[in-house]
MITORTI-95149 format. One record per residue: x, y, z of N, C-alpha, C in turn; residue in three letters. Coordinates in steps of 0.05 Angstrom, whole numbers, padded with zeros to 5 digits, always signed. Each point is the difference from the previous one (the first is absolute). Layout:
# residues N
XYZXYZXYZala/...
# end
This chain:
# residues 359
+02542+02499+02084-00024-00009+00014-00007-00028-00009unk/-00015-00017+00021+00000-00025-00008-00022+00004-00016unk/-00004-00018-00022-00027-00001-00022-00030-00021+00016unk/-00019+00013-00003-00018-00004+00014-00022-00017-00014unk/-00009-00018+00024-00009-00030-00024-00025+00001+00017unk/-00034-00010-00015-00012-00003+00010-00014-00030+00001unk/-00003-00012+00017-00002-00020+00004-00036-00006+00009unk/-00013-00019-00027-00029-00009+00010-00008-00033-00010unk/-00014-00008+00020+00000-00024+00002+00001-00013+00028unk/+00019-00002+00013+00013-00007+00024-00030+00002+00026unk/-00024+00018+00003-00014+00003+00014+00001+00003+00022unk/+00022-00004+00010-00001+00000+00021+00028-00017+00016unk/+00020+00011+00019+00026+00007+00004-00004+00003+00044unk/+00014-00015+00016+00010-00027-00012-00016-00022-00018unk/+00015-00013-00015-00025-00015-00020-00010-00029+00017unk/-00025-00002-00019-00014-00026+00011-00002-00014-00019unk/+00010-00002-00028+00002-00020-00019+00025+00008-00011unk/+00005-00021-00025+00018-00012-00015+00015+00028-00015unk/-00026+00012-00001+00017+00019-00026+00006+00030+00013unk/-00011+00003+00025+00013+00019+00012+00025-00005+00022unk/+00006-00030+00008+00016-00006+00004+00028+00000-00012unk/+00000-00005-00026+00018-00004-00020+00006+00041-00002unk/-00019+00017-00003+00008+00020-00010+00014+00012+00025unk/-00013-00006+00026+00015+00013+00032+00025+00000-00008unk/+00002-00028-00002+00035-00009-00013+00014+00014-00027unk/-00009+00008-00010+00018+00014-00026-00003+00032+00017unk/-00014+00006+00004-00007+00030+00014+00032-00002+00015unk/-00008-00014+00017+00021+00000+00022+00027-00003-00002unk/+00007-00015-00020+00029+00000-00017+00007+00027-00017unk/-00019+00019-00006+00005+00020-00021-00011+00022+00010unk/-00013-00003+00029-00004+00038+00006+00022+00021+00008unk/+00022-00017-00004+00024+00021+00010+00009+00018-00027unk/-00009-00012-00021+00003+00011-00029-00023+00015-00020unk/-00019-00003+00022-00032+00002-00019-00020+00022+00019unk/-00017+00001-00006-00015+00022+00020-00029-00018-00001unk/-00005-00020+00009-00030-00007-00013-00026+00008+00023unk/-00020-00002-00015-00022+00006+00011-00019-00023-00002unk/-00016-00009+00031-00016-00029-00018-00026+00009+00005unk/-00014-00011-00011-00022+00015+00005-00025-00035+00010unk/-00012+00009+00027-00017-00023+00016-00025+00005+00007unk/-00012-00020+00004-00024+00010+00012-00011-00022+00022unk/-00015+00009+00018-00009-00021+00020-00022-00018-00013unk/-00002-00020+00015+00012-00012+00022+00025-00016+00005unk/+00012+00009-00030+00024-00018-00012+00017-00001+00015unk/+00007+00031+00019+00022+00007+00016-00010+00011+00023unk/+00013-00005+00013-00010+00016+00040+00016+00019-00004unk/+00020+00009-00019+00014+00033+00006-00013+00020-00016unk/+00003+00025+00001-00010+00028+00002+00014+00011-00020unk/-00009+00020-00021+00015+00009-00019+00029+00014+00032unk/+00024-00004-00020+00028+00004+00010+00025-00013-00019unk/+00013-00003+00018+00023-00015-00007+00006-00030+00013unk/+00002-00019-00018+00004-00022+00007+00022-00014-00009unk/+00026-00005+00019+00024-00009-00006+00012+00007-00027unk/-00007+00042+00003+00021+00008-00015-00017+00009-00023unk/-00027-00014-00011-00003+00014-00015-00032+00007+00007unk/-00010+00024-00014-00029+00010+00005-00026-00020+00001unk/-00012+00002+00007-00029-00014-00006-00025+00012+00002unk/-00013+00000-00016-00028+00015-00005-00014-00024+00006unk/-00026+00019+00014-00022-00031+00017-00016+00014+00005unk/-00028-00016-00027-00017+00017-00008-00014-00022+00024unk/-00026+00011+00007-00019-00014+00016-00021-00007-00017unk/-00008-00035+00008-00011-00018-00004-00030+00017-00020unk/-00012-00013-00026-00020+00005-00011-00024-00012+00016unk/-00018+00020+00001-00025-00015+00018-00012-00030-00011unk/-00004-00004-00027-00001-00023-00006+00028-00017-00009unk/-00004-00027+00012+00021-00011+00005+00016-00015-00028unk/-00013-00007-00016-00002-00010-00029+00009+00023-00012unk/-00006+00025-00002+00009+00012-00018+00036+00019+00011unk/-00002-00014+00025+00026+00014+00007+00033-00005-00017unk/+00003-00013-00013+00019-00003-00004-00003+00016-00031unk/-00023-00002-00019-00004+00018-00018+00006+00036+00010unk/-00013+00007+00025-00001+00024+00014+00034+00007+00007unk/+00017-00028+00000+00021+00016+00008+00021-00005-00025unk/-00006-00001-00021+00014-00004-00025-00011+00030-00016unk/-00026+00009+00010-00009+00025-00012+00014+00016+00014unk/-00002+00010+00025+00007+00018+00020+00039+00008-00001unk/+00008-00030+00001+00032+00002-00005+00009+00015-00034unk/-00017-00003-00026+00003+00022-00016+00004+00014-00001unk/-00027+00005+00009-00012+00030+00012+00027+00025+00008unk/+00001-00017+00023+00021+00013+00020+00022+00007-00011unk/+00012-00027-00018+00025+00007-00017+00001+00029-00018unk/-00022-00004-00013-00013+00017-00021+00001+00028+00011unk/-00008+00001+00014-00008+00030+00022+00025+00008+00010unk/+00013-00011+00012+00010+00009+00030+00036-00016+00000unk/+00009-00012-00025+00028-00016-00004+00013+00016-00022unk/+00023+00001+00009+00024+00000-00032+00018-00023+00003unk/-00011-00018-00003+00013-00023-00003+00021-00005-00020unk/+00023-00008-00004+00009-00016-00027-00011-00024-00012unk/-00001-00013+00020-00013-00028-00014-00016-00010+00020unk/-00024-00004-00005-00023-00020+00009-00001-00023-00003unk/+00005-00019+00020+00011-00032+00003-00032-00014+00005unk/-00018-00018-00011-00013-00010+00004+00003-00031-00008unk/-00012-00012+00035+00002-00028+00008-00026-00009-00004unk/-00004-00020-00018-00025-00021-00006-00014+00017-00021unk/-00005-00023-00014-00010+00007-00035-00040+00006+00002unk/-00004-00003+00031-00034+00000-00003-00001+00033+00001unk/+00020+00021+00012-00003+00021-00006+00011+00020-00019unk/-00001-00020-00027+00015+00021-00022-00018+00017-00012unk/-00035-00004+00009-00017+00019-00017+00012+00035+00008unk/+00018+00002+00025+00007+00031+00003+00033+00005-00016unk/-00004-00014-00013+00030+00010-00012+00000+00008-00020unk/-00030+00009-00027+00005+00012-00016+00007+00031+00013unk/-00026+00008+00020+00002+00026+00013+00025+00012+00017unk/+00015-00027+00009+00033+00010+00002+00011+00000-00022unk/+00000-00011-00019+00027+00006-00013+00001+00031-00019unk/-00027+00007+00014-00004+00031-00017+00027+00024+00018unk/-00005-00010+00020+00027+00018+00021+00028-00017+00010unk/+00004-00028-00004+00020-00020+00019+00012-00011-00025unk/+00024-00008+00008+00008-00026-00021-00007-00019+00028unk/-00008-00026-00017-00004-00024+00017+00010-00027+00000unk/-00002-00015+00026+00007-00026-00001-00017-00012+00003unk/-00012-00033-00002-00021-00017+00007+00014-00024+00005unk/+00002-00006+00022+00002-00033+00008-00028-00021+00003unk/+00001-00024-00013-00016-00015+00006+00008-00017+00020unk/-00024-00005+00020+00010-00027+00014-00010-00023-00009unk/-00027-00001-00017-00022-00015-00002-00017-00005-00020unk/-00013-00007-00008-00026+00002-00013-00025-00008+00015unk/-00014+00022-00005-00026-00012+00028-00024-00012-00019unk/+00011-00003-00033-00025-00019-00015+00006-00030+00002unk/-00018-00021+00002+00001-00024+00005+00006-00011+00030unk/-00003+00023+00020-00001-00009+00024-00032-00015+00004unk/-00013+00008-00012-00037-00018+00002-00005+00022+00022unk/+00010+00014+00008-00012+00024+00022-00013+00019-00016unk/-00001+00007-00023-00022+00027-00015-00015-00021-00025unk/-00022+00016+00001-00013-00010-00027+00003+00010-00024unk/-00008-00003-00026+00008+00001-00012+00001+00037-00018unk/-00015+00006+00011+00011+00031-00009+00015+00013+00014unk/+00004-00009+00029+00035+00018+00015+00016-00016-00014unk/-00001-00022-00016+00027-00015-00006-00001+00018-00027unk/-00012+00010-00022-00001+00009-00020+00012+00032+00009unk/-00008+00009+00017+00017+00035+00009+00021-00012+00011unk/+00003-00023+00014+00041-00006+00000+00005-00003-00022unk/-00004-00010-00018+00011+00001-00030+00012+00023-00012unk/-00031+00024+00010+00011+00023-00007+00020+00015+00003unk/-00006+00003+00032+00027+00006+00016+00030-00011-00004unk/-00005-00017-00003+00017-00019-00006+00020+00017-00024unk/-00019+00001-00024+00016+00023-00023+00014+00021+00003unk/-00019+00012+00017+00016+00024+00011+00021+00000+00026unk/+00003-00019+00009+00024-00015+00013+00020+00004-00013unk/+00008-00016-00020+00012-00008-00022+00011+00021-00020unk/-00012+00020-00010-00004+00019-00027+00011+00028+00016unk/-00006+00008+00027-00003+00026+00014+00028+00015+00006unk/+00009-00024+00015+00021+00008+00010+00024+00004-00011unk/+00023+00009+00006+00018+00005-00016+00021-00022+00009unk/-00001-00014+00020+00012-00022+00009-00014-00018+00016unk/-00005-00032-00014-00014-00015+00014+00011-00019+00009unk/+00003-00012+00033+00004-00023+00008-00017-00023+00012unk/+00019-00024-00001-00024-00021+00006+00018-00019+00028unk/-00008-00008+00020+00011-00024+00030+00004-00014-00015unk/-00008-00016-00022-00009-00025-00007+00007-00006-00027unk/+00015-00018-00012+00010-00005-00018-00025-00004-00018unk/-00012-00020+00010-00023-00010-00021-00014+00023-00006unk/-00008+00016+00022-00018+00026-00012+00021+00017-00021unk/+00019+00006+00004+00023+00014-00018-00009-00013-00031unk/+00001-00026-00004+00008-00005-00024-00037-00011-00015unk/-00021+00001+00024-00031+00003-00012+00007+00033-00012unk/+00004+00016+00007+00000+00031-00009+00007-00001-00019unk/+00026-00015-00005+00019+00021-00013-00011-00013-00037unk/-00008-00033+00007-00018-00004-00022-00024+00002-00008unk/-00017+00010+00022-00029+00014-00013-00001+00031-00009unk/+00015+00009+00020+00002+00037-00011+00037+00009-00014unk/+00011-00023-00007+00019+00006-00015+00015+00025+00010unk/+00006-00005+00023+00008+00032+00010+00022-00007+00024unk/+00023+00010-00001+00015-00015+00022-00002+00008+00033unk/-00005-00022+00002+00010+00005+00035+00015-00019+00025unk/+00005+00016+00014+00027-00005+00018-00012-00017+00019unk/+00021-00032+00002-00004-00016+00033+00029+00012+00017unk/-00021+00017+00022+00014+00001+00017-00018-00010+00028unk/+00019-00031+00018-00020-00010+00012-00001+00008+00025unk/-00010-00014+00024-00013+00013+00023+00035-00015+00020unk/+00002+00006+00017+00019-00013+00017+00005+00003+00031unk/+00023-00008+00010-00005+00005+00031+00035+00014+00010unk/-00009+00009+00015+00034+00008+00019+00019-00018+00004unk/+00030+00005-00005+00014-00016+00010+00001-00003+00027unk/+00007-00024+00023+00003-00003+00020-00024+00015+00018unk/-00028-00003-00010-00009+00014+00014-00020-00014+00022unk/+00003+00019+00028-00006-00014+00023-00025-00011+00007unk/-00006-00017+00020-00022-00015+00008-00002+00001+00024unk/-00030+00010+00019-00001-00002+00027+00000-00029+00005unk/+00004-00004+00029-00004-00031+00011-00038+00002+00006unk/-00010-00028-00003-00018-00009-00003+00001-00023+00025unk/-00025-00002+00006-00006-00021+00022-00001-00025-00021unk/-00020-00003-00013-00009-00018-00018+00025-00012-00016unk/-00003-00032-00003+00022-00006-00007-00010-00028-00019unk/+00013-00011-00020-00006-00023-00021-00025-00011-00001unk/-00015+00025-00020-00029+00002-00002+00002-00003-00033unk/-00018-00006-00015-00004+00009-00030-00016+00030+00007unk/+00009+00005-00030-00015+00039+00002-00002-00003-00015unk/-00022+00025+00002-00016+00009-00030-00002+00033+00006unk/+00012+00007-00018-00007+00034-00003-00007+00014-00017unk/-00016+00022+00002-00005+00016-00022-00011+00030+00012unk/+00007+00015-00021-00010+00029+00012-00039-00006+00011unk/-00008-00010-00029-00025+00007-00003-00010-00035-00004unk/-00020-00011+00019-00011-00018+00006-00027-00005-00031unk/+00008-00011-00023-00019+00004-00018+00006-00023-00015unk/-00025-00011-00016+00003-00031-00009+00021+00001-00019unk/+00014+00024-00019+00016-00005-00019+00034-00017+00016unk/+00005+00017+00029+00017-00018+00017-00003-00025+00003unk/-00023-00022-00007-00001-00025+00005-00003-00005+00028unk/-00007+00017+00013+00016-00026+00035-00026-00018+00003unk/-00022-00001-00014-00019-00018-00005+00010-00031-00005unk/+00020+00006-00017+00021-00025-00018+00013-00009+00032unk/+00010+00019+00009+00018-00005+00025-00011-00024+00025unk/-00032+00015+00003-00015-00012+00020+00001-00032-00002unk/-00014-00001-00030-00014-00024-00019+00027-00020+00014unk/+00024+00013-00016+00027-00026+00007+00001+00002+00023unk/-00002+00009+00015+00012-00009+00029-00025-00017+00016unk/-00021-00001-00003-00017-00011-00001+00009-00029-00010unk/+00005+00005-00021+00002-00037-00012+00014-00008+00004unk/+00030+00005+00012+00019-00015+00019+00003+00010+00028unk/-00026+00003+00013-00014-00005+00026+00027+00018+00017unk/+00013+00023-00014+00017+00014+00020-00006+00015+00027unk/+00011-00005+00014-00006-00003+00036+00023+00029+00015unk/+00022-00001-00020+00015+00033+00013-00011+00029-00010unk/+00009+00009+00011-00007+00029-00004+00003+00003-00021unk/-00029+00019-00013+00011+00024-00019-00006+00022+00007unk/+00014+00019-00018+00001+00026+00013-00010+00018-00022unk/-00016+00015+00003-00025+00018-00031+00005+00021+00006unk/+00017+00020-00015+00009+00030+00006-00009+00010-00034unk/-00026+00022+00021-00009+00012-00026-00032+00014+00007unk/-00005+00023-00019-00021+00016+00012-00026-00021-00011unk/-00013-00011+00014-00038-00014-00004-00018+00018-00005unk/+00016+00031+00003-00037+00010-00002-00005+00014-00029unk/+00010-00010-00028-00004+00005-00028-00023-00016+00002unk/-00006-00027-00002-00020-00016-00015-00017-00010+00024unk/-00012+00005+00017-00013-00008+00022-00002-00035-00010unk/-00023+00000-00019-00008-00021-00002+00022-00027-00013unk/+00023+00007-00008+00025-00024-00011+00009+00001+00026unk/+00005+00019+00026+00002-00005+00032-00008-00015+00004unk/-00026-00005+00001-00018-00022+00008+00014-00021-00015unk/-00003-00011-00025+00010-00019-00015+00025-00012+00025unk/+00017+00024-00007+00036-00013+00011-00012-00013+00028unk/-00019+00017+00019-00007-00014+00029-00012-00030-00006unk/-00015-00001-00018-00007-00022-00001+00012-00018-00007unk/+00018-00004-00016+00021-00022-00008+00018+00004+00014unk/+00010+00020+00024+00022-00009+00025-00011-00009+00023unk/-00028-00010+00003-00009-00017+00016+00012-00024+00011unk/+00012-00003+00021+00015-00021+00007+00030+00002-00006unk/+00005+00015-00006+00032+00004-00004+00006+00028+00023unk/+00032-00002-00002+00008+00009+00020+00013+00035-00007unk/-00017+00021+00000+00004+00028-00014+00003+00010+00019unk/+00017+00017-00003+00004+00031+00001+00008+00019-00012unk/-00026+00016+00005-00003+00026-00011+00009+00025+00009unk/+00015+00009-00026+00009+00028+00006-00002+00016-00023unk/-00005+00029+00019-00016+00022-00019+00016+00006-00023unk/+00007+00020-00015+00017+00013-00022+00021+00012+00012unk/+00026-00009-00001+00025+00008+00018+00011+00024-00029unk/+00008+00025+00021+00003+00025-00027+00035-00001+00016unk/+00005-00019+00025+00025+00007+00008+00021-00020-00017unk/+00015+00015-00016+00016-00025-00017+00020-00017+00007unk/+00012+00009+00024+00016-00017+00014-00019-00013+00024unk/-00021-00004+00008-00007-00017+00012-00013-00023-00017unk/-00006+00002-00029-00015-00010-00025+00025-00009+00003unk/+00019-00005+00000+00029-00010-00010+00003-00021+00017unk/-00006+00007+00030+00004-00011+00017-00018-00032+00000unk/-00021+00007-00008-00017-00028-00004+00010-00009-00018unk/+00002+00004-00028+00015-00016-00021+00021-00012+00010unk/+00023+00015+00015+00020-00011+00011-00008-00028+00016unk/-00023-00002+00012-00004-00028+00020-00015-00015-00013unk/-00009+00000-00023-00020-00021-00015+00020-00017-00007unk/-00006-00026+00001+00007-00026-00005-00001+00004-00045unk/-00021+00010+00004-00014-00001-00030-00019+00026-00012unk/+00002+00005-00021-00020+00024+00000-00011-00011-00028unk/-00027-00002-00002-00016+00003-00022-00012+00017-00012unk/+00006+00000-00028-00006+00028-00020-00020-00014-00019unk/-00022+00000+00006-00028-00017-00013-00013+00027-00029unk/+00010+00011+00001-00009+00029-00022-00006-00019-00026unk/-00028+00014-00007-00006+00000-00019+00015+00012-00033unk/-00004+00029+00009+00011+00017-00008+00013+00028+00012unk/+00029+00004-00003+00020+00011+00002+00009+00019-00022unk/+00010+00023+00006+00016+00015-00023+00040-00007+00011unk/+00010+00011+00018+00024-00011+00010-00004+00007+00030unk/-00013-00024+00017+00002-00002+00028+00022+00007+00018unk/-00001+00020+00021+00027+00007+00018-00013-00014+00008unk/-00018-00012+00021+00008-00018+00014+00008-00031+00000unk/+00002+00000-00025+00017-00029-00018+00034+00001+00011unk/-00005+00024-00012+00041+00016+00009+00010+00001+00032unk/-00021+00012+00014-00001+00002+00018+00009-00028+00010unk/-00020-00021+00003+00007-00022+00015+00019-00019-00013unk/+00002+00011-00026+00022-00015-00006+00038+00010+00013unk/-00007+00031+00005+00027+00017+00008+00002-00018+00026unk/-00024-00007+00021+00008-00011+00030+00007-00031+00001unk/+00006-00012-00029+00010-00030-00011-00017-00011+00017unk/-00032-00003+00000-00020-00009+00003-00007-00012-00024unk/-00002-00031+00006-00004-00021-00022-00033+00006-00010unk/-00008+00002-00024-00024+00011-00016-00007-00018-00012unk/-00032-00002-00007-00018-00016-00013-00012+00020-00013unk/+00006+00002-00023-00019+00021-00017-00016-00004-00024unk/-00028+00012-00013-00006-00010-00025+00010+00002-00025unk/+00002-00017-00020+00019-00003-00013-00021+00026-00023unk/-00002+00013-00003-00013+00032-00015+00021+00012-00009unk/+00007+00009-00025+00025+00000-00012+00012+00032+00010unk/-00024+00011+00014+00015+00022+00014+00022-00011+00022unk/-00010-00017+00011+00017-00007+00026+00037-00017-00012unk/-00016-00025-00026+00017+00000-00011+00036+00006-00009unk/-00017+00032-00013+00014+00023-00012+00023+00013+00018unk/+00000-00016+00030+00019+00021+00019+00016-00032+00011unk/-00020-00024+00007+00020-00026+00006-00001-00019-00009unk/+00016-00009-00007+00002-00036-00011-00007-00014+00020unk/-00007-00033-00015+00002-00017+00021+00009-00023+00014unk/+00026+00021-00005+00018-00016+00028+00000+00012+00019unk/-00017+00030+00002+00014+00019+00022-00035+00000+00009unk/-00030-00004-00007-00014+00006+00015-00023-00024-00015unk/-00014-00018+00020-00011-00020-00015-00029+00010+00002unk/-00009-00002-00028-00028+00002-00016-00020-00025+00003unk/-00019+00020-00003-00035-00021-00003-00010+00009-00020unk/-00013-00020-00012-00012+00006-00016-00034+00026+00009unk/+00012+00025-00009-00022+00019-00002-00030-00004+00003unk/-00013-00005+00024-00035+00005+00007-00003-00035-00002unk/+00023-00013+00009+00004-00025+00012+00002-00006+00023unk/-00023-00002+00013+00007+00004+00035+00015-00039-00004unk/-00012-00028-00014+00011-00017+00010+00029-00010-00002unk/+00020+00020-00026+00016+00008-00006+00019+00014+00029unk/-00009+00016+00001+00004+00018+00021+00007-00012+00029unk/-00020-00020+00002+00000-00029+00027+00017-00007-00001unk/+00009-00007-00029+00020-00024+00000+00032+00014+00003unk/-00006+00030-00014+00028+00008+00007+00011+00007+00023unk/-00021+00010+00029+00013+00008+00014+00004-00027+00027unk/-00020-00022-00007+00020-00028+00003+00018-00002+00003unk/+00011+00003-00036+00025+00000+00001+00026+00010+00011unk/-00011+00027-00002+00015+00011+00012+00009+00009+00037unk/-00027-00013+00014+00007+00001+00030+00015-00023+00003unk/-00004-00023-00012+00027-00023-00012+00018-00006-00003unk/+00002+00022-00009+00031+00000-00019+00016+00038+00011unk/+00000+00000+00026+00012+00024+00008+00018+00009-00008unk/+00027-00021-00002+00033+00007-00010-00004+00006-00037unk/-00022-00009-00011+00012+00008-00026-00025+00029-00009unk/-00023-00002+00015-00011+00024-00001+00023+00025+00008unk/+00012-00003+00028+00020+00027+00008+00027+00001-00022unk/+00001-00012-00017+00021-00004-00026-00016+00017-00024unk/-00021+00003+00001-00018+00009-00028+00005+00024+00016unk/-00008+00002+00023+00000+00032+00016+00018+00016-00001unk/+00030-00019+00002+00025+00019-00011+00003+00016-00013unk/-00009-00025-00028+00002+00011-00020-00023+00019-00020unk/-00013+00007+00020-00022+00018-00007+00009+00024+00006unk/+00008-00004+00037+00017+00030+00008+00022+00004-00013unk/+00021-00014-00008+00022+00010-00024-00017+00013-00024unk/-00019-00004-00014-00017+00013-00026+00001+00031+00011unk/-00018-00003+00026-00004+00032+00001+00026+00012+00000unk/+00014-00009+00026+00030+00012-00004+00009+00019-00019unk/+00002-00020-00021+00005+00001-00028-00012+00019-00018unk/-00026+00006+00002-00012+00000-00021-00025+00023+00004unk/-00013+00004+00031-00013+00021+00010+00001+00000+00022unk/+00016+00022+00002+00009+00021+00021-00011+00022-00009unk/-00005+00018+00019-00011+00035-00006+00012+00013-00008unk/+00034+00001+00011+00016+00017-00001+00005+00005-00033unk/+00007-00026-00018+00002+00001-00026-00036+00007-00011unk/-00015-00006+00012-00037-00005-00020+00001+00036+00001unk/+00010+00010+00025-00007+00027+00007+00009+00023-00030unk/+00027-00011+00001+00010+00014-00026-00009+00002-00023unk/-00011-00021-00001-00007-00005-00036-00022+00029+00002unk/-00024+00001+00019-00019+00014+00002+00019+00034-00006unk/+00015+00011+00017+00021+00020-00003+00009+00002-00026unk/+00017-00026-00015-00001+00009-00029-00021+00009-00011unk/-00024-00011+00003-00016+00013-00019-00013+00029+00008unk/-00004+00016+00028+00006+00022+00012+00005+00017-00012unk/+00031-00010+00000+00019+00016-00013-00004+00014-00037unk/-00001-00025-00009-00003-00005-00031-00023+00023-00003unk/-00022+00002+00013-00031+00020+00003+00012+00023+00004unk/
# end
């Protein structure tokens, strides 16, 4: 019988961010060997507890208060395990829900992947940043195997809590397909989640100061921060946007990368961005911030940097680069040879299976 894995974090399947994107993808490479169960809750996902491409999904309904839902579904998914699972191993994605892992590891052996750290985003004050700390420990200490997307986060761990853990990073499909798109040699900007730590504030600012007159194209959900909405509307005054909602279809998401002239990655802060990989897999020439997460995956010959929460930086690079076309699509190459090389699923998928196994 296949050994049965429970999977929390993800929220929600098909995913609408980074880190349930990345896990769709390992799921999907390893349910023919694994039995997993994920466990979601609305509004994250429009599907119904079932089966989704092979493997189960539990889909708890939405907490009446909206703030505390994501606490409500980190309790409830326990719960459930606790009650009603014989799991082998309990796989948990993102380090903000490690406060439930002392109460698993009383019945589960476990895994913990980080994607992130959500302290020093300037988004909590100062006593949620003091319970990520905490959490944070028990991230770290709980589990019986811990991984990290992100190199830099790997080696902050491994010298504050002296405790080893595994980079295994985020990546994309080989040869994988892209719908056709009407829209054609636009700059883009994408992101799951429309929020000032993405920068596209930075984005506005530059294009603004070299008075750009072509299209851009803004793919990504607005309705997190109402009021940074407003902000981005107000600094794309006079410029030439379009807006599109949160695309959950990944080959039509492919399909726009595929037609951008340019794609800008203005992030503040990152743990290991798929959609860095992503547009780098469609040899879409990149402007990204130079944040040693982003760093940590390209050099720069293969994707040119700004200086970080530099919008005039930022001006000047993508100047350059509508400029200089033939040697930007040369950096692009050689960005798509990295992934090639270096993340693919098919190999990222395994590493996760060794350790499976090893449990």
């Amino acid at each position: 019988m296949k050994k049965k894995i429970g999977i929390i974090g993800f929220k929600g399947l098909p995913p609408s961010n980074g880190v349930a994107a990345a896990g769709d993808c390992i799921l999907d490479k390893l349910k023919n060997k694994y039995d997993f169960t994920v466990y979601s809750i609305k509004p994250h996902t429009t599907e119904d507890s079932g089966y989704y491409k092979g493997y189960r999904q539990i889909v708890f309904d939405k907490f009446p208060v909206s703030k505390l839902n994501t606490l409500y579904y980190y309790l409830k998914s326990m719960a459930h395990a606790l009650v009603h699972e014989k799991f082998d191993i309990v796989h948990l994605h993102n380090m903000d829900g490690a406060f439930i892992l002392p109460l698993l590891k009383l019945k589960f052996k476990l895994v913990a992947t980080g994607h992130g750290r959500p302290q020093g985003t300037g988004k909590w004050n100062k006593i949620i940043e003091f319970l990520f700390d905490v959490i944070e420990n028990l991230f770290i200490r709980v589990p019986n195997v811990v991984t990290s997307v992100a190199k830099t986060y790997q080696q902050f761990y491994i010298e504050k809590f002296k405790k080893k853990v595994l980079y295994i990073p985020n990546g994309v499909f080989k040869n994988i397909k892209h719908k056709p798109v009407e829209d054609k040699d636009y700059v883009l900007f994408a992101a799951g989640r429309v929020i000032p730590c993405k920068g596209c504030h930075l984005l506005m600012k530059a294009l603004q100061d070299i008075n750009y007159e072509d299209q851009l194209l803004f793919i990504g959900d607005r309705t997190h921060k109402p009021a940074y909405t407003e902000e981005i509307n107000r600094l794309a005054e006079g410029l030439n946007v379009k807006y599109i909602d949160l695309i959950r279809d990944k080959e039509l998401l492919m399909g726009y990368l595929y037609n951008a002239k340019l794609f800008v990655f203005p992030s503040l802060q990152e743990a290991m961005s798929m959609m860095l990989l992503e547009a780098a897999s469609m040899k879409v020439p990149i402007i990204a911030s130079n944040i040693e997460e982003n760093k940590a995956i390209f050099d720069e010959s293969e994707v040119l940097y700004f200086e970080s929460g530099n919008e005039s930086d930022l001006a000047i690079k993508i100047k350059y680069a509508l400029n200089n076309p033939e040697e930007m699509k040369k950096m692009s190459e050689r960005a798509y040879q990295k992934v090639i090389d270096e993340f693919i699923w098919d190999e990222i998928a395994d590493k996760y299976a060794e350790i499976y196994d090893e449990l």
